[in-house]
C-alpha positions, 0 to 999 in steps of 0.5 A: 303638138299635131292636134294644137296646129289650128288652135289660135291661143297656141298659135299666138303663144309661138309666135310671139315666142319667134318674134317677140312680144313687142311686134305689131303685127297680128298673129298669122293663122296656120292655114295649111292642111296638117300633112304640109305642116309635116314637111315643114318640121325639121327646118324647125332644128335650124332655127329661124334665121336657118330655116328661112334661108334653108327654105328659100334655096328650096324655093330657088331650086325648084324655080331651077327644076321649073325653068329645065322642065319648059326648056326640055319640053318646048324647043322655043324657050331653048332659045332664051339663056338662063340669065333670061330666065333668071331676070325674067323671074326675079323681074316677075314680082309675085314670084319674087314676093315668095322668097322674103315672105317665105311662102309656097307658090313657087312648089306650087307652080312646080307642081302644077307645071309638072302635071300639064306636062303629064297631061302633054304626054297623054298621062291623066292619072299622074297629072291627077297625082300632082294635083292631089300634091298641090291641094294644099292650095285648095283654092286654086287647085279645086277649080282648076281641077273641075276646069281640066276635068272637062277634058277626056279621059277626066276618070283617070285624072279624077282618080290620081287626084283621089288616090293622093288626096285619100293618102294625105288624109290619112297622114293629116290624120295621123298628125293631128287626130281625126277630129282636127283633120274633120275641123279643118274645113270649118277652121278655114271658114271661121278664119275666113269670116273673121278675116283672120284678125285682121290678117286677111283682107279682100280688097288685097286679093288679086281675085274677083273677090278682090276686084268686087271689094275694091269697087265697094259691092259689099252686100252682093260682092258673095253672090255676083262672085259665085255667080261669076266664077261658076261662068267662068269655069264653064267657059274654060271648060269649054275651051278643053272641048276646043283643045283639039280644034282651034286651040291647042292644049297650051292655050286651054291649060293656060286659059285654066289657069288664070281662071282658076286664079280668079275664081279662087276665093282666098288669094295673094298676090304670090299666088300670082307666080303661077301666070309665068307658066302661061305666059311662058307658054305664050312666048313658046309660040313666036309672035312675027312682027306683022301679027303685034298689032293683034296680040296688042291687049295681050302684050299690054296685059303681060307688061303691065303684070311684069311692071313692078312699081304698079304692085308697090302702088296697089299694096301701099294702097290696098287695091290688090283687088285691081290686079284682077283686070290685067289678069282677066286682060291676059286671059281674054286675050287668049280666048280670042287669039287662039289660032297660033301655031301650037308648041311641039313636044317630045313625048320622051321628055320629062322633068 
């Protein structure tokens, strides 16, 4: 039934067949490209109990492969025990929103990780691959790809990214047929509009976007919101020029990412899992305890983002949008401070 997965009735037919006609909760739209849906068929055969639990040892796994790539490519964090690592990411509430909600930002974030490494070991076109594997969150990996794009040797980058995107098309294709796959965008913009039912709300978004509907700029919050993320990615485009200079590779890649979650127009808070990646590479660089008063908005941004009773207020509220701050916080922080001793790195390592 490839070529039913963006019809709503058929959506709603099985979900309620799942759980019941008595839930409360609206339908969810399937917002993903048809090629995820593929990987996600044989969990299907387990049922849904099975398939969830089968898919969260998936998500753990790859926060395992997460945590051994960092510890293998940047000598520093090696000297954090995996217990560490292991409180420190189920202390990280956007990473642990995954699990019970069953979602995929954890291999997104192995994905994106893995392709700033490639980019370490000055290999731009299977970054470009990992990318194009990651664009089943065209959101987020859209902007950042035209933020990393500012680098050199973009061609090479820009043409792994084409050549996997190109492929998966044409699996999509052979999923659901080429008028679903040629719908998709304007599926994705009509649930948009609609705000899928009641499933998809801004002032939750932790986004400009987010922070805009919170603060109630209904009528101009779409204008400022394209005016702002389009300065965004220049500015952190900028910060690639730099990456030789004063900033180091580490800074500008992390700059690019919280960024990329900022600008992105349709996020949630588990989406947020990717900011471990920079604030990983943050702590890669050892702060002395003479410099603390100089990274003071930095450190006060990274714990107020590890302080979970704060995203329980904001979800019982529906302020997600207020999160924006912190990461924003995080992200200036790192514009102004970027003259830290960079990370070294083994070219011979790998994942």
């Amino acid at each position: 039934m490839g070529h039913e997965l963006y019809n709503p009735a058929i959506q709603i037919r099985i979900e309620r067949e799942v759980i019941g006609r008595a839930s409360t909760i609206p339908p969810l739209p399937f917002l993903r490209p048809p090629w995820e849906a593929l990987a996600f068929a044989p969990l299907t055969f387990l049922g849904y109990v099975g398939a969830f639990c089968l898919w969260n040892a998936v998500g753990i796994s790859f926060l395992v492969l997460w945590v051994r790539a960092l510890r293998k490519n940047f000598p520093n964090l090696q000297g954090n025990s995996w217990l560490f690592w292991t409180l420190a990411l189920a202390g990280f509430f956007p990473v642990f929103l995954n699990l019970p909600m069953g979602q995929d930002a954890i291999p997104f974030l192995l994905l994106v990780t893995v392709a700033f490494l490639a980019l370490k070991k000055d290999d731009p076109f299977k970054a470009g691959l990992l990318l194009g594997l990651a664009s089943f969150k065209p959101q987020i990996v859209l902007p950042l790809l035209l933020i990393v794009m500012s680098r050199p040797q973009r061609g090479r980058l820009f043409t792994g990214f084409l050549l996997i995107t190109g492929a998966l098309t044409l699996v999509s294709a052979g999923i659901s047929g080429w008028s679903s796959v040629l719908r998709y965008p304007r599926y994705l913009l009509e649930v948009n509009r609609n705000l899928g039912n009641g499933t998809i709300t801004p002032t939750d978004m932790p986004n400009l976007r987010g922070l805009l509907a919170v603060l109630g700029a209904d009528r101009i919050w779409q204008i400022v919101v394209a005016c702002v993320s389009v300065a965004l990615i220049v500015i952190a485009g900028r910060m690639w020029r730099k990456a030789k200079e004063s900033w180091s590779l580490d800074e500008a890649f992390s700059f690019s990412v919280i960024f990329a979650l900022l600008v992105g127009y349709h996020t949630h808070i588990y989406d947020m899992a990717l900011l471990i990646l920079p604030i990983a590479l943050r702590f890669n660089a050892p702060l002395r305890a003479a410099d603390l008063h100089k990274h003071a908005m930095e450190l006060f941004s990274i714990i107020v983002l590890f302080f979970t009773p704060l995203y329980l207020f904001l979800i019982g509220h529906a302020l997600n949008g207020l999160l924006a701050i912190p990461i924003f916080l995080f992200g200036l922080s790192l514009s102004s401070g970027g003259k830290d001793a960079r990370a070294n790195i083994n070219p011979s390592m790998g994942i």
